[in-house]
N, C-alpha and C positions, 0 to 999 in steps of 0.2 A: 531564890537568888541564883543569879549568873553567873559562869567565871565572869563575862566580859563585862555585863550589867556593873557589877562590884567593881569591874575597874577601871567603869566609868564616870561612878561615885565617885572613889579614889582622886582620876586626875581633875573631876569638878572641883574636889575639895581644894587640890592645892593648884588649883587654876592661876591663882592671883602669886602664889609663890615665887621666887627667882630660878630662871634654868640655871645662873653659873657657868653657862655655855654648853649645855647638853642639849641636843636633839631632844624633845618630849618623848614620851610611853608612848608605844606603837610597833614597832618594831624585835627582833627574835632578841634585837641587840640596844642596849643604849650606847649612843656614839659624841663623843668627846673631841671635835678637832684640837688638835693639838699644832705643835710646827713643825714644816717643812712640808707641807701639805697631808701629813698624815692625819689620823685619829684615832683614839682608842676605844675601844666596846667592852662591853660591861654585861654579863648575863649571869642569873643565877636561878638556881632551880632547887625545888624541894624534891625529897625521895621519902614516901612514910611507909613503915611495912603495915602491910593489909589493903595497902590503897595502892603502890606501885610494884611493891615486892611482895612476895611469902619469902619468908626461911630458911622453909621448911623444902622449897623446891629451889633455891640458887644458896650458891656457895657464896662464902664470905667475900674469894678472891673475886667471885664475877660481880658480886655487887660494888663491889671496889670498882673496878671496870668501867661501870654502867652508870656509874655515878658522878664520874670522871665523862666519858663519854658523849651525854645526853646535852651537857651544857657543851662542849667543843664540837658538837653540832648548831650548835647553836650561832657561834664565833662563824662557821662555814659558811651558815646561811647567809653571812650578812657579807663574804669576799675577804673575808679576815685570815689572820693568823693567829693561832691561840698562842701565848706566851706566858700566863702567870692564870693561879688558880687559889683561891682559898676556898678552906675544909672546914665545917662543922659539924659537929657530931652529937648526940644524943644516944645515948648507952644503957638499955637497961643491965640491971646485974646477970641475969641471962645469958647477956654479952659478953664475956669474959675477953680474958688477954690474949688467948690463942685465938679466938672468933677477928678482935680486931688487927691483932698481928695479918691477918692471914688479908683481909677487907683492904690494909694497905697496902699490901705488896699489889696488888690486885690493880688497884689506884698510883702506885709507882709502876708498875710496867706498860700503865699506858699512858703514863706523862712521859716517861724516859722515849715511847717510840714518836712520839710525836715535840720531841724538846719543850715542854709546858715545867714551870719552877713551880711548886708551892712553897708560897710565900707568905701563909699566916691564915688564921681559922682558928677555933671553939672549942671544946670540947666539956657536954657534961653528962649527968647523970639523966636517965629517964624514969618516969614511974612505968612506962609499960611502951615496949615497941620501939624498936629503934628510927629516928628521923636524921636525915642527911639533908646538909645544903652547902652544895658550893657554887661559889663564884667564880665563873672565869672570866679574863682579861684577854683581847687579843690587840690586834693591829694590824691597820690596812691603810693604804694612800683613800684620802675621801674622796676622789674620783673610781675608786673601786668598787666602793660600798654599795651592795644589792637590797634595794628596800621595796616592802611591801606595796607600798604605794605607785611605783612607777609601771603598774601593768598600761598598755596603750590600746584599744580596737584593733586588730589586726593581728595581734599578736600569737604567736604559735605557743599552744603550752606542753611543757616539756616536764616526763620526771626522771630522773637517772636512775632510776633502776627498778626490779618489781617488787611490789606492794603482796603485804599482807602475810607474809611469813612471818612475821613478828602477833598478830593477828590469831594464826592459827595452834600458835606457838604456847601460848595465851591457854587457847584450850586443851591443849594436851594439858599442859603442868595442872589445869583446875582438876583432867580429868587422872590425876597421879602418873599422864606417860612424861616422865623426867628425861629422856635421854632421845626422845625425837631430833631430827637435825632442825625442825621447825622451833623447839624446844628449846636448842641448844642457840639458836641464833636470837630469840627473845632475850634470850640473859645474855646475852654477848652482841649489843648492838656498836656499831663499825660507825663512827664520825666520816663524813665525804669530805674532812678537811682539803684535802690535796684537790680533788675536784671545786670546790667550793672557791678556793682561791682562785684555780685555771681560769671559772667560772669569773670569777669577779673582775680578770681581766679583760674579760670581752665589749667589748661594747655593744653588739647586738643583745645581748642580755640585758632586760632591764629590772624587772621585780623576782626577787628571789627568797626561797625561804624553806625551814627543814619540816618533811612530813611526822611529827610526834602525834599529833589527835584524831590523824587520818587524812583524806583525801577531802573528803567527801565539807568536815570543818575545816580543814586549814585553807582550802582554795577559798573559801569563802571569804578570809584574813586578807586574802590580795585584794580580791574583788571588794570589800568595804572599804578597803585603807585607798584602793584606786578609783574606785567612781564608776566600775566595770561591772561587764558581766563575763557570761562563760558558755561554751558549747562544749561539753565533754565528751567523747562520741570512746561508749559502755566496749566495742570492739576494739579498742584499744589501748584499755586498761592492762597494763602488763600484771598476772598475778603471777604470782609466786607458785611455784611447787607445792602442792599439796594444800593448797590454801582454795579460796573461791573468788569471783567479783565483790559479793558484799564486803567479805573480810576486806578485800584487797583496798575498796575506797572507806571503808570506816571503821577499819581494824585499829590504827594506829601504831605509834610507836616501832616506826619502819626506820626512821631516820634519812632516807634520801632525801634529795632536795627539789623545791617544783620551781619551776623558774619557766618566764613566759619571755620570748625571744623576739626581735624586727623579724616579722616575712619572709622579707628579701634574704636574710642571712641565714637562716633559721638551717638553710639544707647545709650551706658549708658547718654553720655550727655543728651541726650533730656530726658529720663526716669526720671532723678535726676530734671531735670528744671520742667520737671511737677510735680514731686512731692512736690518740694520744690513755687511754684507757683502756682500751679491750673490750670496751662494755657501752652500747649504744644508751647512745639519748632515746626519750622514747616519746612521741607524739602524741597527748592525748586529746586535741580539741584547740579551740580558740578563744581570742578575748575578745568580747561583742562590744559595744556599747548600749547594751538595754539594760542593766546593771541587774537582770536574772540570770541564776545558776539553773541551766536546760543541760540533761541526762538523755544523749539521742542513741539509740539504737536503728543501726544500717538507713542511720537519716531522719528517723523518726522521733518525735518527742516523748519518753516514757516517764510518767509521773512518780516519781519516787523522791521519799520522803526520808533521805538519810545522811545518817551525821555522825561523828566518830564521837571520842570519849570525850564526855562533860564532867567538869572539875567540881560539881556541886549536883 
């Protein structure tokens, strides 16, 4: 079984069901028009330890953080604003009162910087390992909203920033180096809220979305949901410090966001993002119409068979 196989089952099954007025499964976000031309999003994410965390290598406070974080990346990809979050928790006895004291503060200093309210969630016991799920809620006018599916042929693709420190990060902590800067920015991943919205005003921007599973699977997410293909050209993968190419497209859990842009705008876009960030857009390839993912090196087509993290 697949993640996406299973969540394909999933929307077969309740195919015949009512939306309510949701946009269907698809997307980082589910989006709700509401009035005044706005609409609200809806994402939630699971964290298990063993499978997303160790313990034994992140602090309380950073998993608080990171838990908060990964979903308001989420709200970004889609041109939102995050506003409201609920919390559920799973505790083994292990977990004591100072463990979770410490997970919330952790979880309040990075609602507080980005104004997000928790406004309700769960809490209970576990037989073994602690599990995390929250929801978050944002809001964006729906002529903002960046979705998977509107990548075009022609289009420039674009990732805000480099890949694979989160990747590298990864294997320090398996190999006990706890206090690498690679290290330290795995447990401490950074939402592109503020870009994400800039982003969602643009109108040369059309499909947009955050890298969690890596490059190499999430572009794939555009390219199915659009009809598309992709020319990725391997010289212009921005890696990260201390990291490599492979890590860089199927490391994961980077958090930037990839977004594929009109042509024609594509140069002022990037100009305007570094000016207004400090930190350029980064070119890595284009959207085809032959609906295959081709890895060109200096032009050429190199056969490589890679994918970031699978959930099964």
């Amino acid at each position: 079984m697949t993640e996406f196989g299973f969540i394909d089952k999933i929307c077969a099954r309740f195919a015949e069901l009512p939306l309510n007025g949701f946009e269907g499964i698809g997307d980082d976000c589910a989006v709700l028009p509401v009035a005044d031309g706005d609409a609200l999003l809806f994402t939630a994410d699971l964290l298990n330890e063993g499978v997303h965390f160790l313990r034994r290598a992140t602090s309380a406070r950073e998993l608080g953080g990171k838990a908060l974080a990964v979903n308001l990346s989420d709200i970004a990809a889609m041109g939102g604003r995050p506003v409201a979050t609920l919390l559920s928790l799973a505790l083994p006895p292990d977990a004591g009162e100072t463990w979770a004291e410490e997970f919330m503060e952790g979880y309040r200093a990075l609602s507080e910087r980005y104004g997000v309210a928790l406004v309700g969630g769960d809490t209970t016991r576990s037989g073994q390992g602690i599990t995390i799920n929250v929801t978050a809620i944002g809001r964006a006018p729906l002529s903002c909203i960046k979705r998977r599916s509107a990548a075009r042929p022609g289009d420039v693709l674009f990732t805000t920033g480099a890949l694979g420190a989160s990747g590298a990060g990864l294997r320090d902590l398996l190999a006990g180096r706890l206090d690498t800067p690679a290290a330290v920015e795995h447990r401490n991943p950074r939402p592109q809220v503020e870009e994400g919205l800039w982003l969602g005003m643009r109108r040369e921007v059309h499909a947009m979305m955050d890298l969690s599973d890596g490059l190499a699977s999430d572009l794939r997410h555009i390219l199915d949901r659009s009809g598309v293909g992709a020319e990725v050209l391997l010289e212009r993968v921005p890696v990260a410090e201390g990291s490599d190419l492979q890590t860089a497209a199927c490391g994961g859990e980077d958090y930037k966001l990839l977004l594929t842009a009109d042509a024609e705008g594509a140069g002022q876009l990037a100009d305007e993002f570094l000016k207004r960030f400090g930190s350029p857009l980064h070119p890595l390839g284009r959207i085809t119409g032959t609906r295959e993912l081709v890895w060109l090196q200096n032009g050429n087509p190199v056969p490589l068979d890679w994918h970031g993290f699978t959930h099964y």
